[in-house]
PASEBA-1860 file (N, C-alpha, C; in nm, 3 decimals):
! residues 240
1> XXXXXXXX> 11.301/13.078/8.693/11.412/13.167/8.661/11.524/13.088/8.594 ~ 11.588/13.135/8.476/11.677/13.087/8.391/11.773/13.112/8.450 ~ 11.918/12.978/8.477/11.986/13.018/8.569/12.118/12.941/8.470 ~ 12.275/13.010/8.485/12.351/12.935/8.446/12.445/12.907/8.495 ~ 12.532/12.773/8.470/12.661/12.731/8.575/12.771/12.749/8.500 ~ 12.856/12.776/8.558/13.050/12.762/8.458/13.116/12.624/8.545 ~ 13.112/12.534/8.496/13.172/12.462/8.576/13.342/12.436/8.538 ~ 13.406/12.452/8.643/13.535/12.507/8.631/13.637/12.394/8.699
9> XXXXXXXX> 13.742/12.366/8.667/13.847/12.283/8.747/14.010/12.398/8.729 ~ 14.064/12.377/8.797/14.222/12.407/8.810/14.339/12.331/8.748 ~ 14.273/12.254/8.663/14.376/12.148/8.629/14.262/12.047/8.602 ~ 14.370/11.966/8.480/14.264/11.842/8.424/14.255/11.749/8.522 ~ 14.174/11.605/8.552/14.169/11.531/8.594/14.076/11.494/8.715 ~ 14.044/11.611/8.757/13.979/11.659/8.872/13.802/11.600/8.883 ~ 13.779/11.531/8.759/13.583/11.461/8.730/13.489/11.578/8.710 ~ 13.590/11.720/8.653/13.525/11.786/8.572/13.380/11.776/8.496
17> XXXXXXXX> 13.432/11.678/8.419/13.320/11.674/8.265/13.227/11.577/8.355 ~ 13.289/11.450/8.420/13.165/11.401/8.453/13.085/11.446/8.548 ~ 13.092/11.535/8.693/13.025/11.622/8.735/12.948/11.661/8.655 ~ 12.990/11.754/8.558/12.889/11.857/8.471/12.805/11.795/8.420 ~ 12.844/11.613/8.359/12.687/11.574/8.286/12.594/11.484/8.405 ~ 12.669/11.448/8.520/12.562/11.421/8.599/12.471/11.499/8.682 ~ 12.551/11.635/8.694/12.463/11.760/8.751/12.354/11.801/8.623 ~ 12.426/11.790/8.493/12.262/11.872/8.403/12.192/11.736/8.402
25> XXXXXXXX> 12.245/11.590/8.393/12.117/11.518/8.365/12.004/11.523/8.539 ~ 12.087/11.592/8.633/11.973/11.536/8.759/11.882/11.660/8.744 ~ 11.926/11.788/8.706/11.874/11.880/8.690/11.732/11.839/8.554 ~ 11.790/11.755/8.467/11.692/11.719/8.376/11.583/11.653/8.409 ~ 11.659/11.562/8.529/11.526/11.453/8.576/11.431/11.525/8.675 ~ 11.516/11.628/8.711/11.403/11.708/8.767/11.295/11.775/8.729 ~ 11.276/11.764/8.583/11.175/11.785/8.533/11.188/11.921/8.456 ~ 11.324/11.989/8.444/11.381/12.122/8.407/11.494/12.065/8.270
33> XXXXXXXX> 11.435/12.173/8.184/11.474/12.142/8.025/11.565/12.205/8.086 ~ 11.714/12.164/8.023/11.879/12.193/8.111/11.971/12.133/7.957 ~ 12.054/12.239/7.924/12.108/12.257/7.827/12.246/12.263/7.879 ~ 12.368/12.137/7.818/12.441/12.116/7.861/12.584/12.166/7.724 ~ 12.639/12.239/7.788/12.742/12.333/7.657/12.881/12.236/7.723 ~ 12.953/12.196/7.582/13.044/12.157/7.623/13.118/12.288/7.574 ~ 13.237/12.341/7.623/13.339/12.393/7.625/13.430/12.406/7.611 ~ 13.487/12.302/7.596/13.620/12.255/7.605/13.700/12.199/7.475
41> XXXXXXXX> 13.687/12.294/7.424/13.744/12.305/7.289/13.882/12.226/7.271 ~ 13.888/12.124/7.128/13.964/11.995/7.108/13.907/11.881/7.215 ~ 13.858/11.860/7.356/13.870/11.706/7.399/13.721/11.737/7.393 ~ 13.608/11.704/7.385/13.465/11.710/7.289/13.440/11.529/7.358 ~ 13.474/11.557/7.452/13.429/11.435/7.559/13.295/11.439/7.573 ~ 13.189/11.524/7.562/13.043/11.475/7.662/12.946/11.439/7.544 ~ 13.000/11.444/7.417/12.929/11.377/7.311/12.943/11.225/7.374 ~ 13.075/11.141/7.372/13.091/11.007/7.400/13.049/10.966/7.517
49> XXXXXXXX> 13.041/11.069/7.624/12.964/11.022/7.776/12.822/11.069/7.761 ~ 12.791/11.065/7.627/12.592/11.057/7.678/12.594/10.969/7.527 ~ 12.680/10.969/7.409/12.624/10.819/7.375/12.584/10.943/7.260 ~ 12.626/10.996/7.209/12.554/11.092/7.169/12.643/11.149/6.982 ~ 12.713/11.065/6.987/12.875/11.099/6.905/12.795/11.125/6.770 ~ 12.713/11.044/6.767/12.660/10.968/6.610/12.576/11.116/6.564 ~ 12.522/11.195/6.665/12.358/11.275/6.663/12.448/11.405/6.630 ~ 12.594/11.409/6.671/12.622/11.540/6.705/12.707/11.640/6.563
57> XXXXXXXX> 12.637/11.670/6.488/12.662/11.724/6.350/12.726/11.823/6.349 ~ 12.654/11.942/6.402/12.709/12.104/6.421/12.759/12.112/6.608 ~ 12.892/12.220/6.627/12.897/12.222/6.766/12.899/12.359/6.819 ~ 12.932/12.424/6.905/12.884/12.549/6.985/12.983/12.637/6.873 ~ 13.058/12.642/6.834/13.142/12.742/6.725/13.082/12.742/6.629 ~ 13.029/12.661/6.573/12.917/12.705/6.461/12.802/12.738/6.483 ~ 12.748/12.761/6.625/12.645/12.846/6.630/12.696/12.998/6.642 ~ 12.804/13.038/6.684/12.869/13.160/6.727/12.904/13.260/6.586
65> XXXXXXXX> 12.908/13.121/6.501/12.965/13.174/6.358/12.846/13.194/6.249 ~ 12.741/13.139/6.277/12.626/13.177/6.222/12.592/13.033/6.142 ~ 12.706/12.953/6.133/12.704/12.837/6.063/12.560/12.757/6.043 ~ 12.502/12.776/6.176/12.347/12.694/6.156/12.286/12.788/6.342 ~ 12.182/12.740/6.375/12.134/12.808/6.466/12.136/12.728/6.589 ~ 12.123/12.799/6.693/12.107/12.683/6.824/12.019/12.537/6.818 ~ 11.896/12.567/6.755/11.867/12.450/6.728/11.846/12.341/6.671 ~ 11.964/12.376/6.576/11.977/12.235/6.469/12.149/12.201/6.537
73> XXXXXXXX> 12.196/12.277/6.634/12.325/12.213/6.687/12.278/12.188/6.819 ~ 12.160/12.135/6.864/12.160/12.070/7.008/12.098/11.948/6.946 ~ 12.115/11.853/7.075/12.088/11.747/7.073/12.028/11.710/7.157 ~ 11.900/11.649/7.125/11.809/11.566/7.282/11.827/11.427/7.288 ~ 11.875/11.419/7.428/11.936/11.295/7.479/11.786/11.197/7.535 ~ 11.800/11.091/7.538/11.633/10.972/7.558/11.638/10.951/7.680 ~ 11.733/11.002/7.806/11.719/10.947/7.908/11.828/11.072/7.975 ~ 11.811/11.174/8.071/11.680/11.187/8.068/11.618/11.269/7.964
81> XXXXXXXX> 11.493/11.276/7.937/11.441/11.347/7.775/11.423/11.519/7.781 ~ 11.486/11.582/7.917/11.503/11.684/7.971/11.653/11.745/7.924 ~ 11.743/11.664/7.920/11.887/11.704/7.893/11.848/11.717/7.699 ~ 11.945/11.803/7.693/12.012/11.842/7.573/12.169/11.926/7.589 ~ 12.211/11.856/7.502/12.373/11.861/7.449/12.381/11.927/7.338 ~ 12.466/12.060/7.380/12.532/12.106/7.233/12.681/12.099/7.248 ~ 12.734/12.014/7.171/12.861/11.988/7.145/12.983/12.078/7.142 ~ 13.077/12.015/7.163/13.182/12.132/7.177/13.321/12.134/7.054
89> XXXXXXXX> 13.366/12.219/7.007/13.441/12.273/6.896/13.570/12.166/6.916 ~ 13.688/12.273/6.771/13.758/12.232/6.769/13.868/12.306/6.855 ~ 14.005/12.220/6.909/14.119/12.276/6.971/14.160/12.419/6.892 ~ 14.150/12.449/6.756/14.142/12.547/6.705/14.078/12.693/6.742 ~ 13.948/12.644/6.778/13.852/12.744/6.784/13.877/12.848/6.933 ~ 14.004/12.751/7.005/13.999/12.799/7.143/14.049/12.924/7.138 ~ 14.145/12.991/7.040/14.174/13.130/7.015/14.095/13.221/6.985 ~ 13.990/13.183/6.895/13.899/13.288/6.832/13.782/13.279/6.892
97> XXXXXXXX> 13.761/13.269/7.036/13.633/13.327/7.111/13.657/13.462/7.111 ~ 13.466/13.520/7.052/13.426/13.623/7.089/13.334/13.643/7.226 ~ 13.381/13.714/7.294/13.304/13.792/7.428/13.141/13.777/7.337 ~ 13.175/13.833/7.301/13.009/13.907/7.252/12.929/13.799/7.169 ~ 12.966/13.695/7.086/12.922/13.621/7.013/12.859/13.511/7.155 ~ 13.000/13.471/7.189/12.941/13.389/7.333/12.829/13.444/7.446 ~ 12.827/13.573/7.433/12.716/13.608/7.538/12.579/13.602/7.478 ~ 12.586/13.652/7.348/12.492/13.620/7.288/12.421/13.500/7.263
105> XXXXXXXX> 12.520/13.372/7.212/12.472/13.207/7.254/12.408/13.214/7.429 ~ 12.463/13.216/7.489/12.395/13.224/7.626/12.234/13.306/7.628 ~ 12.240/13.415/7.598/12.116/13.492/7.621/11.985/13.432/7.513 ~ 12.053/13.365/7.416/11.965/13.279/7.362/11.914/13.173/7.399 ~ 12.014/13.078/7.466/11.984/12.924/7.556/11.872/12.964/7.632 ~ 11.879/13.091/7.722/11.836/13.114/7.823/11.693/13.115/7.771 ~ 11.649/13.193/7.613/11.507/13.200/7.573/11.417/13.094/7.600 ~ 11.493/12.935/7.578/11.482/12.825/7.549/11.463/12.720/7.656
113> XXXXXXXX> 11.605/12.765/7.790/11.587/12.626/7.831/11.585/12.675/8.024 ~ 11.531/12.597/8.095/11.532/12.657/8.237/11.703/12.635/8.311 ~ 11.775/12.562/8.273/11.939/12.561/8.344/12.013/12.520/8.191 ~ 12.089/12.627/8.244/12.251/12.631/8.152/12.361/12.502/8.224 ~ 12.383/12.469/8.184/12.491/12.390/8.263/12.670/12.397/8.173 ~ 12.765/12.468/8.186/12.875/12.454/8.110/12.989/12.370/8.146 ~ 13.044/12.328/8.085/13.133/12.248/8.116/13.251/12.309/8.030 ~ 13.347/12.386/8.135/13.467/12.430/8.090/13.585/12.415/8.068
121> XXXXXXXX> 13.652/12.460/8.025/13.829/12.384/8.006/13.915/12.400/8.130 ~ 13.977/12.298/8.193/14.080/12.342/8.251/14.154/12.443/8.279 ~ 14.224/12.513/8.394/14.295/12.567/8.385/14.231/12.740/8.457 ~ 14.311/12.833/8.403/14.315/12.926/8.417/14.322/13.079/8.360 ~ 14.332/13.053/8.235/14.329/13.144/8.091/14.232/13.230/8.138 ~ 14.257/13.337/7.987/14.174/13.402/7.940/14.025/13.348/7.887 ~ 14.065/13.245/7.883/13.952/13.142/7.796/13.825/13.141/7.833 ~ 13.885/13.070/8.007/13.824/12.983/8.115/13.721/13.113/8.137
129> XXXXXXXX> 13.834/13.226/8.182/13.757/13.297/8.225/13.626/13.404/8.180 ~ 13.664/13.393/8.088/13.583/13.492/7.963/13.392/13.436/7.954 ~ 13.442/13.287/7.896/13.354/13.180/7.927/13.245/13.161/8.048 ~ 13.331/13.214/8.169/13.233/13.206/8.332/13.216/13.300/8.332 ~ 13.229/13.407/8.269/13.155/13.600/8.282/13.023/13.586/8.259 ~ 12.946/13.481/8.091/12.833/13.470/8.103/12.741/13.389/8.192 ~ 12.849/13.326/8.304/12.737/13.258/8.429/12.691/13.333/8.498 ~ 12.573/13.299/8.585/12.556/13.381/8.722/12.599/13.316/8.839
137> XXXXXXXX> 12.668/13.172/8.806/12.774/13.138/8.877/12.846/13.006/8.849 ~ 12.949/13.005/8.956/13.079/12.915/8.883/13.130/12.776/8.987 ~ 13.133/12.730/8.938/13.150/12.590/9.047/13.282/12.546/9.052 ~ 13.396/12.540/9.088/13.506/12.444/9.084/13.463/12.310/9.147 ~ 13.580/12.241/9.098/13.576/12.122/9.094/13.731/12.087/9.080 ~ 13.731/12.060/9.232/13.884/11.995/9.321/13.891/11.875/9.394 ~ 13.966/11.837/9.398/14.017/11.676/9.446/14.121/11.690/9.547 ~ 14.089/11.598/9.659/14.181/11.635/9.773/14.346/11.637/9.755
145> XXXXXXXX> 14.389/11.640/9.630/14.520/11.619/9.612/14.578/11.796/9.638 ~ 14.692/11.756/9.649/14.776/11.918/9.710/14.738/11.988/9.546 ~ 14.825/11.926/9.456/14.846/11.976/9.328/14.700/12.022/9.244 ~ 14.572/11.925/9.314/14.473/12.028/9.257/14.442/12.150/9.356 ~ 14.472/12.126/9.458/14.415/12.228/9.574/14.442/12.320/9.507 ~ 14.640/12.348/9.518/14.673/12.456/9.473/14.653/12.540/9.326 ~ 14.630/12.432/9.262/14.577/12.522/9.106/14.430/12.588/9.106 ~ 14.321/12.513/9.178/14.167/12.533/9.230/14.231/12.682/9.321
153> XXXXXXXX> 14.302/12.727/9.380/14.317/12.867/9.446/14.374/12.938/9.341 ~ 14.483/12.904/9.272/14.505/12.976/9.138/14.355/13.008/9.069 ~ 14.289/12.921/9.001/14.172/12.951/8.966/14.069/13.087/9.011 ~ 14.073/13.023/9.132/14.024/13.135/9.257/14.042/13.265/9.217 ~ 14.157/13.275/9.238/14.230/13.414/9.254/14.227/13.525/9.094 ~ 14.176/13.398/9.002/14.194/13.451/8.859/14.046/13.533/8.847 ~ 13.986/13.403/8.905/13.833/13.462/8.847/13.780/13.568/8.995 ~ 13.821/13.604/9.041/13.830/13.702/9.141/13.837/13.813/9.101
161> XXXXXXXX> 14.024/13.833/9.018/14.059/13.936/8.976/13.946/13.987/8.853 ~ 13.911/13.903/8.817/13.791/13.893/8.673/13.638/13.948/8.705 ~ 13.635/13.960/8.833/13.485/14.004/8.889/13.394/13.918/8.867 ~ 13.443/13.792/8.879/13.352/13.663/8.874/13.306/13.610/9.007 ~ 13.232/13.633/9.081/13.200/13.668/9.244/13.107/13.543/9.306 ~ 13.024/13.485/9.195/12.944/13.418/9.224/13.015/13.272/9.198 ~ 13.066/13.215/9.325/13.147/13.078/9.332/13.114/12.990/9.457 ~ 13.070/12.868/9.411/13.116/12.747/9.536/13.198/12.651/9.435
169> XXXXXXXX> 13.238/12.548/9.567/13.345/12.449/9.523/13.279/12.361/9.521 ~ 13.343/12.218/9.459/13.268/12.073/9.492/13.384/12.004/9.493 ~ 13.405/11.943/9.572/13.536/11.825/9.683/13.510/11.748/9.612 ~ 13.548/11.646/9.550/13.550/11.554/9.429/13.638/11.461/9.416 ~ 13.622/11.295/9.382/13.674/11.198/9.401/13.763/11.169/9.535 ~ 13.677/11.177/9.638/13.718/11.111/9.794/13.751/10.983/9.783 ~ 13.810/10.974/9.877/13.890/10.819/9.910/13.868/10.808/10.094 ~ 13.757/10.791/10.121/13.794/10.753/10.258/13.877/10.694/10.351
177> XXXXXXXX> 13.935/10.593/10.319/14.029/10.528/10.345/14.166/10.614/10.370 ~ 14.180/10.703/10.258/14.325/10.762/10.199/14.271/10.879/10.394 ~ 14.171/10.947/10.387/14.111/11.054/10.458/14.154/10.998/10.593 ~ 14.104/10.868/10.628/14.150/10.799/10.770/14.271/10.803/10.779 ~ 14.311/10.776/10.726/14.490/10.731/10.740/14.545/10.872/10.753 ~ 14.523/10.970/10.706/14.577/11.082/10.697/14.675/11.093/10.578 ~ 14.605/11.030/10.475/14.652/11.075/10.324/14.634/11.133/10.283 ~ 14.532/11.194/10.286/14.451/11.316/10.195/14.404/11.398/10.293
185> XXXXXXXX> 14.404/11.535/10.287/14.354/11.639/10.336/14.189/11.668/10.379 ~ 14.152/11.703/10.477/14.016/11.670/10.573/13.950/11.741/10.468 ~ 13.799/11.767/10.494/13.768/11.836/10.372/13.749/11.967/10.451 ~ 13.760/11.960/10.627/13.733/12.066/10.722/13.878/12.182/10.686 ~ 13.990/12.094/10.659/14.105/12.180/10.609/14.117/12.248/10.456 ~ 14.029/12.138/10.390/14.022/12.207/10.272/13.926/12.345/10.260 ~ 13.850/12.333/10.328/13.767/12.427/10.324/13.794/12.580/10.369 ~ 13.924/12.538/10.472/13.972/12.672/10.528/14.088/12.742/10.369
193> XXXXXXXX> 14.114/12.651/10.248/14.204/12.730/10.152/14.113/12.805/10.086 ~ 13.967/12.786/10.073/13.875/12.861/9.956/13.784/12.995/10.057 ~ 13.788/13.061/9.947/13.772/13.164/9.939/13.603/13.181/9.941 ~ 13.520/13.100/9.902/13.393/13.038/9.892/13.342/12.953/9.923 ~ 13.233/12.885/9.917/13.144/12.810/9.972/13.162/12.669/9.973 ~ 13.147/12.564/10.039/13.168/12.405/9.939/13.033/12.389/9.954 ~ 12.973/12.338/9.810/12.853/12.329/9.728/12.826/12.150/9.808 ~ 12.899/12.070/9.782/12.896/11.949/9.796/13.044/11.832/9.817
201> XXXXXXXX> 13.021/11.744/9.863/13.146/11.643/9.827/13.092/11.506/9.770 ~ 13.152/11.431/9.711/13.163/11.313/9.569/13.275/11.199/9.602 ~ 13.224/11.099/9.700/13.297/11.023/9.663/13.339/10.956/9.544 ~ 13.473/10.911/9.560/13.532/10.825/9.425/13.449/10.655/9.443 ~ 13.374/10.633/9.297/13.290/10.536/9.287/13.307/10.487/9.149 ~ 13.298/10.361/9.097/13.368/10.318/8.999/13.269/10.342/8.900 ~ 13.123/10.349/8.935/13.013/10.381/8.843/13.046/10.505/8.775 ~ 13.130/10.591/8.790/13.140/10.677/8.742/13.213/10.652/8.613
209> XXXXXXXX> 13.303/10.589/8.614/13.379/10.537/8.454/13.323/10.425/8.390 ~ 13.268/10.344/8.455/13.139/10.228/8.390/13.048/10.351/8.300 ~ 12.951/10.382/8.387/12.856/10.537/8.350/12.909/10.579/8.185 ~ 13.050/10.674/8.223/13.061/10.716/8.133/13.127/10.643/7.980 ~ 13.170/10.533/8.005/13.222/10.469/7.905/13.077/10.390/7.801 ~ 12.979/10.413/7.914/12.863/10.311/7.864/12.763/10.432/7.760 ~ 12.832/10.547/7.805/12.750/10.640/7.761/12.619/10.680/7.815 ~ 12.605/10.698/7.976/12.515/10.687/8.001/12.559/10.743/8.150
217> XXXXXXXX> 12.462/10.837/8.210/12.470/10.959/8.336/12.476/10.848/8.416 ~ 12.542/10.842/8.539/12.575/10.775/8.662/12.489/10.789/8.736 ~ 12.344/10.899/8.771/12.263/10.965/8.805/12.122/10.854/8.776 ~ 12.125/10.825/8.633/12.021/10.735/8.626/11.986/10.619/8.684 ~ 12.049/10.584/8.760/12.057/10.447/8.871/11.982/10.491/9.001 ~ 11.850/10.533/8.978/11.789/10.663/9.081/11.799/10.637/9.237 ~ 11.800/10.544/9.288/11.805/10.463/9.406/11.945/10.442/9.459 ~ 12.085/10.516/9.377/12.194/10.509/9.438/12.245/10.593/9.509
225> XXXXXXXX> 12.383/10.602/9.580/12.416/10.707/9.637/12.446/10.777/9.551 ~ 12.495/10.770/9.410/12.517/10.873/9.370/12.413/10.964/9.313 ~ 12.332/10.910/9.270/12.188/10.990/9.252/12.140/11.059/9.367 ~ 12.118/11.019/9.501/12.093/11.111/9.585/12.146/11.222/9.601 ~ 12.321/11.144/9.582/12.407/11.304/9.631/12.347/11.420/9.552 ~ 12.345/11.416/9.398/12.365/11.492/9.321/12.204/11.533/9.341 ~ 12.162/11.461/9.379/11.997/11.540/9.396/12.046/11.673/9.511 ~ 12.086/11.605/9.592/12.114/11.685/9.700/12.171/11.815/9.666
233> XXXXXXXX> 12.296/11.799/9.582/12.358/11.922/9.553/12.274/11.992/9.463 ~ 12.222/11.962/9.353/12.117/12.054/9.262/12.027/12.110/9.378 ~ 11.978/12.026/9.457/11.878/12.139/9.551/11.901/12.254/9.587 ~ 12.066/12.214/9.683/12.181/12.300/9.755/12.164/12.429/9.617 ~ 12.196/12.392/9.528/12.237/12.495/9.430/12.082/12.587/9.389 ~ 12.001/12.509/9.366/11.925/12.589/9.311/11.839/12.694/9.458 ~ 11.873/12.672/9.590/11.769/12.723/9.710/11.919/12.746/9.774 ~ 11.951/12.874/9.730/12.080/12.921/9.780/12.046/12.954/9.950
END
């Protein structure tokens, strides 16, 4: 069954983008062709975190526009050989989404590939939300800080009003240390602000900005914790 994600944050900073490419590449290594949409129109980050800058010609607005077709604007990544990347537009383009053009890109991926994986913009717009209508569900992605909590319930409350129903969270860049001391919020307290499920939690690990600067999924190190986790959570996700 063809399944798709909106992956969503409340605010920048939160390990958004890199979540999203280590969740489609584990989903890839799982042996599931997983098509990774960047979104996030102007910062066109997950070309440079898979290494991919050089390959990436046409991006998701020129498939919408007829410019060329889905598959001369994706890209297959060598590791794992399951992921593919279609690139994401310009800061421009973020006004002139069509509902209907975008649902249509989706219902096409879907012909094609077994997981959607999106990686969305910040925030809380019309944008964000328009964008997670074509999921069958939506993931935030919050960090124990107050200031994301509270924008991740803003979020909440948006895509709520939006009839966007199908949501878990993912707790993201932990600090144990900060957690002992009573710096950061339990994740037992965090859990009582959402409105939905928590999918998983992510400690903060430095492989993650090595990873992405190297151009290369944090996931592929198969024998680490972070590869397990994220095995773990793709399971979680896919055997609701």
């Amino acid at each position: 069954m063809n399944q798709v994600f909106y992956i969503a944050s409340g605010r920048g900073g939160t390990g958004k983008s890199v979540f999203a490419v280590n969740l489609a590449a584990t989903l890839g290594m799982m042996g599931r062709n997983t098509l990774l949409i960047d979104m996030n129109p102007g910062m066109r980050t997950l070309d440079l975190m898979l290494d991919a800058e050089n390959e990436a010609i046409y991006h998701v607005f020129d498939v919408m526009d007829g410019v060329c077709m889905l598959e001369q604007a994706v890209v297959r990544m060598e590791k794992p050989t399951s992921l593919y990347l279609l690139p994401g537009g310009l800061m421009e383009d973020r006004d002139r989404l069509d509902r209907e053009k975008w649902q249509a890109l989706i219902d096409d991926a879907k012909e094609n590939f077994d997981f959607i994986v999106i990686d969305g913009a910040p925030g809380a717009d019309e944008f964000v939300t328009t964008c997670a209508a074509a999921a069958e569900e939506t993931l935030i992605v919050v960090t124990p800080e107050q200031t994301s909590l509270r924008n991740a319930d803003m979020l909440e409350d948006r895509l709520i009003r939006k009839r966007v129903l199908q949501r878990r969270y993912v707790l993201n860049r932990i600090y144990p240390s900060l957690t002992e001391q009573g710096l950061e919020s339990e994740p037992q307290e965090i859990n009582m602000q959402f409105k939905c499920e928590m999918l998983g939690m992510i400690l903060e690990d430095d492989i993650f900005r090595v990873s992405s600067d190297a151009g290369i999924p944090a996931v592929l190190k198969k024998e680490s914790y972070v590869s397990g986790n994220f095995r773990n959570i793709a399971e979680r996700l896919l055997h609701k």
